[in-house]
Each structure stands twice: as C-alpha cells, then as structure tokens.
C-alpha positions, 0 to 999 in steps of 0.5 A: 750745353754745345755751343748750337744751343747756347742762349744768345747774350742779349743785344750782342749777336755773334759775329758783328764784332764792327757793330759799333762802328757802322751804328756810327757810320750809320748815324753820320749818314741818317743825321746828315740825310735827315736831320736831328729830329727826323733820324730814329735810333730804329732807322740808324739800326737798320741801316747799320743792319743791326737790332735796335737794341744793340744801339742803345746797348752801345750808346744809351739815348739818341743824345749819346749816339748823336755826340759820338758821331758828330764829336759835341764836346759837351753834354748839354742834355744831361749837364744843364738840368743840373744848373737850372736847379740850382738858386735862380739867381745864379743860373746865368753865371752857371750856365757861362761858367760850365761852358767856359770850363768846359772849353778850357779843358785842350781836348774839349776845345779842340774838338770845340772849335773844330764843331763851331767852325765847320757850323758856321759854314757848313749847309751838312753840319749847322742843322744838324747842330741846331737841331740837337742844340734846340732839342737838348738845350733850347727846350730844357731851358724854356721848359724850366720858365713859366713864361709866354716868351720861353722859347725867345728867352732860350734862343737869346741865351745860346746867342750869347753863349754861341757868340761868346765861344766864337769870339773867344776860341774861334776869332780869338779876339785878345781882350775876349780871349786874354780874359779869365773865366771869373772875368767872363762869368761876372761879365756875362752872366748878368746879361743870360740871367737878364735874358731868361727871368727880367 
C-alpha cells in the first residue's frame, strides 16, 4: 500500500507534530476568555485548528485539559467520589487528610501555592478556579447529600478547606504550618464533617 493510500491513524493527523501544545495554548486563551463552564472542548479544537477528537486523544475530559493548562496540582474530580463513598462518618477527616497529603507532597505544593496566590488576586485566574472547583468539587459533594441546603454545605466545606491551605503554605502561619497532617486531620475534620451532615 503506497503511502498516498494509507488510512490515517484515527485522531493523529499527518504533520501537526505541535498539536498538543496549541490545544494548551488554545485552552489558556478559551478558559481565560470564557470561563470554565462557557469553553467547550470543540471551541479549544477549533481555535488550536484541530478535530475535537485529537483534544480528547491528548487529554480525555475537559477536567484534564483544564488541570494541564492551568497546573491544578490535584485532581478533585476523580479523587473525591472515591472519599464520599467511604463510611460517612469519616468524609470530613478524608476529604482534610487528601489534600493536606497532597500539599505535602514538593511539587504539588509548589504548584499549589503558585495556584492559590495568583486566585487571590487575579481578576483572570480566580473565576476560572471557581468555576472548575464549583463544577468538579462543590456539586460532587452536594449531590451526595440528600439535603435542601447541599449547594451552602458544599461551599462551606471548600472555605475551610481553601482557608486551611492558605493559612498553612501561602501566609504560612507557625502554629498552622508547624502542625502534623494527623493534627489538622483530627482538628479540622469534625468541623467539614459538621458542615456537611449536622
């Protein structure tokens, strides 16, 4: 078979060897533009100049292209489903304890903190993080409460937790940032588990 009449390899079309790097820059431009919610794997496509099937090919969900391009350290989406199916009475301590391992691992910190700074006082960043957090963590965990106040739950849960990091590894405050993740687990929990069922 001459190579004029090859079948193409599904979503990897000749000669667009630095695809995956305009989809990132793409997805830069279309969150920063539009937002979370409002930017589509098929605008991202288009504007890189690409199928929409190479996006996915390169980086599955919306959730993946979205932590590529902006460098969120942790993967709520597909961690926390997880957590809240474990015993309920354990969710607050869970949910506390896998993000303070996860900050305590260098390189997710550093990217961490880089994250949480630049959200604080960025008009760009902070909506896009909002958006992303609202859609991948917020509504996980108020659709696993069977409550009228779900949503107010949710939002009072990432407070701690947002909180909490910045206290810890962005202000850096000694007694916070001195104290052991079993410390902050047994400290805090209570409080996110309050928040979500009492």
């Amino acid at each position: 078979m001459t190579e004029h009449t090859s079948p193409k390899r599904r979503g990897r079309p000749r000669g667009v060897s630095d695809a995956r790097e305009r989809i990132i820059a793409a997805a830069v431009d279309e969150f920063g533009e539009h937002g979370y919610e409002a930017a589509t794997i098929r605008l991202i496509a288009a504007r890189a100049g690409v199928d929409s099937a190479l996006v996915h090919h390169y980086f599955g969900t919306k959730a993946d292209l979205f932590a590529e391009a902006v460098g969120i350290p942790l993967r709520p989406d597909i961690d926390v489903p997880g957590i809240l199916a474990g015993p309920r009475d354990e969710i607050g301590e869970r949910l506390i304890r896998y993000v303070l391992q996860g900050f305590e691992q260098p390189e997710i910190r550093r990217r961490g903190v880089m994250l949480l700074r630049t959200a604080i006082g960025s008009k760009l960043t902070t909506p896009l993080l909002v958006g992303f957090l609202s859609r991948e963590l917020l509504s996980r965990v108020a659709k696993s409460l069977d409550v009228d106040d779900a949503e107010l739950r949710a939002s009072l849960v990432a407070s701690q937790i947002a909180g909490l990091l910045i206290a810890r590894y962005v202000l850096r405050l000694p007694a916070l940032a001195g104290a052991s993740v079993d410390e902050l687990v047994a400290r805090v929990g209570p409080t996110v588990q309050r928040y979500l069922f009492d």
